[in-house]
Each structure stands twice: as structure tokens, then as C-alpha cells.
MARGUGU-217811 format. One record per atom (N, C-alpha, C): residue number from 1; residue in one letter; atom name; x, y, z. Coordinates in Angstrom, 1 decimal, decimal comma. Example, Ala and Ser with C-alpha at 12.3 -4.5 7.8 and 13.67 -1.06 7.14 Angstrom:
residues 2
   seq   type   atom     east    north       up
     1      A      N     13,2     -5,7      7,8
     1      A     CA     12,3     -4,5      7,8
     1      A      C     13,2     -3,3      7,8
     2      S      N     12,8     -2,2      7,1
     2      S     CA     13,7     -1,1      7,1
     2      S      C     12,9      0,0      7,9
//
This chain:
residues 103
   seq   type   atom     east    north       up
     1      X      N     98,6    148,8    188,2
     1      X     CA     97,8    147,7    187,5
     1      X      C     96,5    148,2    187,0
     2      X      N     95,6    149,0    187,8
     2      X     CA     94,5    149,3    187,5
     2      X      C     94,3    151,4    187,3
     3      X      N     95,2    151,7    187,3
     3      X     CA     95,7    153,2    187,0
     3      X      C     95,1    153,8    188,0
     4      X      N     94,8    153,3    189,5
     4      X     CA     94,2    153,7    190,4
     4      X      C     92,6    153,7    190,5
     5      X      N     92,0    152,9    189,4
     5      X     CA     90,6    152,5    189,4
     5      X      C     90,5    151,3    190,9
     6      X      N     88,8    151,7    190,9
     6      X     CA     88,8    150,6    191,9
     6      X      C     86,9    149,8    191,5
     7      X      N     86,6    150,5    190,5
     7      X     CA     85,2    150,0    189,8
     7      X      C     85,8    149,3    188,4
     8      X      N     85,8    148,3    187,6
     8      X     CA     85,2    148,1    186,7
     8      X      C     85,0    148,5    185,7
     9      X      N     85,0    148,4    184,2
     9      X     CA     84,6    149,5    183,5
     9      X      C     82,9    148,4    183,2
    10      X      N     82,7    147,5    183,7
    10      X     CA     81,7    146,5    183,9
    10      X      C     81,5    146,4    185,1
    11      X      N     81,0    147,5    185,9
    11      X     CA     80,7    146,9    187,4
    11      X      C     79,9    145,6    187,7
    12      X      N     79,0    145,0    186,8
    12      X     CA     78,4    144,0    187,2
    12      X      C     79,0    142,5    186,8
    13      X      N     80,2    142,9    186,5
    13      X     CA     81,0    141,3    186,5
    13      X      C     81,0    140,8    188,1
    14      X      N     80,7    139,2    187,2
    14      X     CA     80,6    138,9    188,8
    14      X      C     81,6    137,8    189,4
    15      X      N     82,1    137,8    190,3
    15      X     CA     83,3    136,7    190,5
    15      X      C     83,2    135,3    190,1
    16      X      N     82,0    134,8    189,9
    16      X     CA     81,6    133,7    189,5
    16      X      C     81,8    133,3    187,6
    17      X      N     82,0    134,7    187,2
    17      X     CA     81,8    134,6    185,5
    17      X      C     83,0    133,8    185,2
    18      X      N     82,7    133,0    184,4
    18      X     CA     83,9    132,4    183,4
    18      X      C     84,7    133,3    182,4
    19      X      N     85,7    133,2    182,5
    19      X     CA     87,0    133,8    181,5
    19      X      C     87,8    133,1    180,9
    20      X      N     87,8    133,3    179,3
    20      X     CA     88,3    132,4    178,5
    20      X      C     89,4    133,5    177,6
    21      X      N     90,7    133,0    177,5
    21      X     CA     91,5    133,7    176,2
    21      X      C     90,3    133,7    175,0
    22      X      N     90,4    135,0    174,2
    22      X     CA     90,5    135,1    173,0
    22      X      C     91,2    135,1    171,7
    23      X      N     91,1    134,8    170,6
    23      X     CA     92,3    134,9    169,7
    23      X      C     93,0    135,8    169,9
    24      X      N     92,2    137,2    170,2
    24      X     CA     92,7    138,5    169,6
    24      X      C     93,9    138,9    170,8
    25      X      N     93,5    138,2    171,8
    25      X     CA     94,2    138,4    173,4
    25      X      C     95,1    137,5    172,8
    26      X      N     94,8    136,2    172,4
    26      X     CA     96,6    135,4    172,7
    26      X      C     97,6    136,0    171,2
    27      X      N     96,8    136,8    170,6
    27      X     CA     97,8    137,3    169,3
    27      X      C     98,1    138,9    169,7
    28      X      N     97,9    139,3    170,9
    28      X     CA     98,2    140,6    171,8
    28      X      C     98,9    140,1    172,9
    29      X      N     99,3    138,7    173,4
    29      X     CA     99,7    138,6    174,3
    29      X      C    101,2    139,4    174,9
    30      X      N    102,1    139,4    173,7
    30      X     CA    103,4    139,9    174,0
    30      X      C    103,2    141,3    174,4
    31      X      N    102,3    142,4    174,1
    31      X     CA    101,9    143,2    174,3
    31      X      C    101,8    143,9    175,3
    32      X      N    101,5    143,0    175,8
    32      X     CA    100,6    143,1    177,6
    32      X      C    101,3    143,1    178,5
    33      X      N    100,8    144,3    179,5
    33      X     CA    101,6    144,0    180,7
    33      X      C    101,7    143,1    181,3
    34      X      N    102,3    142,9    182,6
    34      X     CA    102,9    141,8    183,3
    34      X      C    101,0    141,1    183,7
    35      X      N    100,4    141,8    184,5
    35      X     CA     99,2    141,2    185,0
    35      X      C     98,1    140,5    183,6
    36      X      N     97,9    141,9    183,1
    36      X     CA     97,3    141,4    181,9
    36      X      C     97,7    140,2    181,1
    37      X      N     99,2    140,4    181,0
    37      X     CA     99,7    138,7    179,8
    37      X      C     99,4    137,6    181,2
    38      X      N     99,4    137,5    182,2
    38      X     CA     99,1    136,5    183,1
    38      X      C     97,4    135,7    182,7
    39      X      N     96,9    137,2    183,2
    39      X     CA     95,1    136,4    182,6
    39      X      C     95,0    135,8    181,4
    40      X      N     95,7    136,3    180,8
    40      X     CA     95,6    135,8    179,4
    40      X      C     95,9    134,2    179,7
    41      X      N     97,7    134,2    180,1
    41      X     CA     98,4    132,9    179,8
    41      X      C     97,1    131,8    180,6
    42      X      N     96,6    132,2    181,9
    42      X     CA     95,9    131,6    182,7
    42      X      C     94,3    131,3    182,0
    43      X      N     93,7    131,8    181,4
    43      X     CA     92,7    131,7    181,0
    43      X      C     92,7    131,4    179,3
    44      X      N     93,7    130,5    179,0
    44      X     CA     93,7    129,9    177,8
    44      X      C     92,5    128,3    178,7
    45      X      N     92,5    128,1    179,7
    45      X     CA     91,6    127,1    180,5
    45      X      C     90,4    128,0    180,9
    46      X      N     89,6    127,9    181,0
    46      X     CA     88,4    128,8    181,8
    46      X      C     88,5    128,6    183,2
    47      X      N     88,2    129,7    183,5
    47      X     CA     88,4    129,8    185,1
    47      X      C     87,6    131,4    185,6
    48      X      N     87,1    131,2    186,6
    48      X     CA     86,3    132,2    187,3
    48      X      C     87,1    133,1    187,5
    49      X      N     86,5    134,7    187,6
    49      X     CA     87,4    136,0    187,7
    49      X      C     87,9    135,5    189,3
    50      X      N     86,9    135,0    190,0
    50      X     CA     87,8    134,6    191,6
    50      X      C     88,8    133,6    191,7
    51      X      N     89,3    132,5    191,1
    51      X     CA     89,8    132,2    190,3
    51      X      C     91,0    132,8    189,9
    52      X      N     90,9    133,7    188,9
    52      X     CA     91,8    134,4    188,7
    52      X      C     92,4    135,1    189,7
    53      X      N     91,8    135,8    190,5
    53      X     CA     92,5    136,7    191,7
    53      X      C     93,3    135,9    192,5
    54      X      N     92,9    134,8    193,1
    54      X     CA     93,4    133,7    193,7
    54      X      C     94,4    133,1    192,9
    55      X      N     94,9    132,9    192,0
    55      X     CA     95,9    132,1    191,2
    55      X      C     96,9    133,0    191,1
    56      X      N     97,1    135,0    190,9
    56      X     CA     97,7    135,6    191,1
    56      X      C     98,2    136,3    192,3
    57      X      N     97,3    136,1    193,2
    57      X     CA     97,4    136,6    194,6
    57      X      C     96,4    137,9    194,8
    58      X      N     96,1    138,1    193,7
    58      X     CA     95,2    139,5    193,6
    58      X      C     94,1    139,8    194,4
    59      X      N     94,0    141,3    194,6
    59      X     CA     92,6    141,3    195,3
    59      X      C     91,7    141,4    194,5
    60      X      N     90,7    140,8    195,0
    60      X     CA     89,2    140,2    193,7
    60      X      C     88,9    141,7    193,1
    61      X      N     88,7    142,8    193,9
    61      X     CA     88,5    144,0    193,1
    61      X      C     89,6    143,9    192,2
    62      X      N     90,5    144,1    192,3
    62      X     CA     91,6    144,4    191,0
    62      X      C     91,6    143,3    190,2
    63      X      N     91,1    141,8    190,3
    63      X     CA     90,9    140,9    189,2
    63      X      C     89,6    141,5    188,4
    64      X      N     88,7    141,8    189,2
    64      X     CA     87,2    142,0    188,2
    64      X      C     87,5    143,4    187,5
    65      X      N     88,6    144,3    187,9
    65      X     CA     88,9    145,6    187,1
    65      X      C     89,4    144,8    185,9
    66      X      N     90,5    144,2    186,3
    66      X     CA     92,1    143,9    184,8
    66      X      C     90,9    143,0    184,2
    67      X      N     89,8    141,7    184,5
    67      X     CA     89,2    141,3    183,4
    67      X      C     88,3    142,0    182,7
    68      X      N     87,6    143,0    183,2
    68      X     CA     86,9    143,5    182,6
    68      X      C     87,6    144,7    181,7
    69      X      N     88,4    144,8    181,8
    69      X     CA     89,1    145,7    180,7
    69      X      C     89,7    144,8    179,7
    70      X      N     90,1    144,0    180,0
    70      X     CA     90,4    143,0    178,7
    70      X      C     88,9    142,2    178,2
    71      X      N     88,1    141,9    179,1
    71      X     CA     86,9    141,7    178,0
    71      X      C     86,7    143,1    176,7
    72      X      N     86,8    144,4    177,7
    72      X     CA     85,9    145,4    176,8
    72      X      C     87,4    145,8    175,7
    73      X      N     88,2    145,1    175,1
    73      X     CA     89,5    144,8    174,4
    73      X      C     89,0    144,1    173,3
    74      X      N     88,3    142,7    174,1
    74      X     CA     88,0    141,7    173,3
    74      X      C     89,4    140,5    173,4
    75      X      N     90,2    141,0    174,4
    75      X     CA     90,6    139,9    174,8
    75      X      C     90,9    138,9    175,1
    76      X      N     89,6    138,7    175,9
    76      X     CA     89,0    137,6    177,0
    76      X      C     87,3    137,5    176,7
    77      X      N     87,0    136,7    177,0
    77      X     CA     85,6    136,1    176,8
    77      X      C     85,2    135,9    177,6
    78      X      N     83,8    136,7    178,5
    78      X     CA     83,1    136,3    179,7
    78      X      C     82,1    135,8    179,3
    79      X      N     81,6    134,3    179,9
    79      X     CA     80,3    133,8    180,2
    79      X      C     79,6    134,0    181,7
    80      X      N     78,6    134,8    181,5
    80      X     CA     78,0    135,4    183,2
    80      X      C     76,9    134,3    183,2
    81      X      N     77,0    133,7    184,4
    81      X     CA     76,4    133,2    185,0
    81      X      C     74,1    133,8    185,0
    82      X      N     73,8    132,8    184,8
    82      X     CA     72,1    133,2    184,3
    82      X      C     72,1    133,7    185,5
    83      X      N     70,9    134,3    185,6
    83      X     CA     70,2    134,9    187,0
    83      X      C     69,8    133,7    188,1
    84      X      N     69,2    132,8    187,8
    84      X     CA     68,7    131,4    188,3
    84      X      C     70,2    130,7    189,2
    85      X      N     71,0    130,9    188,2
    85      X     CA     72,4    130,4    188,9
    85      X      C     73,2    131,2    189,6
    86      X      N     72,7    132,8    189,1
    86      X     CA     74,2    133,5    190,7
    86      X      C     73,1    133,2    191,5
    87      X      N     71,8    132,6    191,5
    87      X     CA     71,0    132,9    193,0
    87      X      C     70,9    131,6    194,0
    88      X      N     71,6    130,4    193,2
    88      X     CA     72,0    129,1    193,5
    88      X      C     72,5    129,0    194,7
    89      X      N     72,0    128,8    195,8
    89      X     CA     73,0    128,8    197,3
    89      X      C     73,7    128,0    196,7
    90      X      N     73,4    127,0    196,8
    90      X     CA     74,4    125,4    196,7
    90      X      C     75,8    125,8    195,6
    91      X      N     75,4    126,5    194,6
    91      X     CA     76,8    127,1    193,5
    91      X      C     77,6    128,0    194,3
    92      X      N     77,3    128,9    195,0
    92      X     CA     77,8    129,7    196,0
    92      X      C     78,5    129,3    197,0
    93      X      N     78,1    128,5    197,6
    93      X     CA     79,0    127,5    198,5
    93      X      C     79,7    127,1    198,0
    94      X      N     79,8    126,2    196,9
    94      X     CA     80,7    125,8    196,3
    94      X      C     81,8    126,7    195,9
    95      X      N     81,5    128,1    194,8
    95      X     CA     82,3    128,3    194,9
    95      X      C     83,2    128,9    196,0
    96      X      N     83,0    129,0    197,4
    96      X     CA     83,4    129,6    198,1
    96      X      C     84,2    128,1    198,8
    97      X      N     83,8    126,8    199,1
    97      X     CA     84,7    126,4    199,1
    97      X      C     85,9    125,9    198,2
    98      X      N     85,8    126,4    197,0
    98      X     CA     86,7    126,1    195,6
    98      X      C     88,0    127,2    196,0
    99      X      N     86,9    128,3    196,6
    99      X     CA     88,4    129,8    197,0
    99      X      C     88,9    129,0    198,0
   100      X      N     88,3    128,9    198,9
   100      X     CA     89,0    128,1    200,4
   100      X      C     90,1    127,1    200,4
   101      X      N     89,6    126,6    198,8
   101      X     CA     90,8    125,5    199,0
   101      X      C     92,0    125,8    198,7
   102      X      N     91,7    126,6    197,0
   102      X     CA     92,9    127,4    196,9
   102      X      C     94,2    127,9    197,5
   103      X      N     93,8    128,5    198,9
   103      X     CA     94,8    128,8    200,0
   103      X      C     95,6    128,4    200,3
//
């Protein structure tokens, strides 16, 4: 899945960023391997890279690797979270019980 990476080609993606299909991703979709065409199919809706790991089964490192290689594609679209907001306790909890529920 990750060719035996375990960083990122964006180490500072953060589990919290939003991930959106791009055109260029849903007209590459057939292309794509199994995991890759998943994020894709899954983030035609926005949804957090944790999120994503969770909806696949994935470990969060290997979701924040496969998105951030399809961002740097241009096949997915990250919105990162401001500075003000990853430092949000109250968003943090939250999303930690958003993963919780998931389970």
C-alpha cells in the first residue's frame, strides 16, 4: 500500500484535515489501486484523514501516507485545519469521540 513508507510525503498532515475528491482523482479513478480508488470513492463527501483510516480499517499512519500522496497527485484536496483550531481542546475531543464512535 505504502511501498514500505511509514512518513508522508507531507509529514505535517494532520488527522483532522479535511479530504475532498478532485476532478483529476475521480477522472483517474479506474486507475487506482484498490486503497487509493477507495479514498477517492469515500471522499467524493469530505471527511477527515482519521476518518478515512477508520472507514477502511486502516492504520492512521498508512491513511495520512495514501492521502498525502494523492494530494501531492492532485487527486484529493486537503483543507488543514488553522493553527487556532488544531489547538481547540473542545475540536479534539470531539474529534476523538467522532473515532470512538466509529468502532
Amino acid at each position: 500500500m505504502t511501498s514500505g513508507r511509514t512518513k508522508p510525503v507531507d509529514d505535517t498532515l494532520e488527522i483532522e484535515a479535511q479530504v475532498m475528491s478532485s476532478r483529476l482523482g475521480a477522472a483517474a479513478h479506474a486507475d487506482l489501486a484498490f486503497e487509493r480508488r477507495e479514498i477517492i470513492t469515500l471522499c467524493r463527501t469530505t471527511m477527515s484523514v482519521a476518518e478515512v483510516a477508520a472507514s477502511l480499517g486502516l492504520h492512521i499512519g498508512v491513511a495520512r501516507v495514501l492521502v498525502a500522496d494523492l494530494a501531492a497527485l492532485g487527486y484529493v484536496e486537503v483543507r488543514r485545519p488553522g493553527t487556532r483550531l488544531a489547538q481547540d481542546l473542545s475540536m479534539i475531543e470531539r474529534v476523538i469521540r467522532g473515532l470512538e464512535a466509529i468502532r
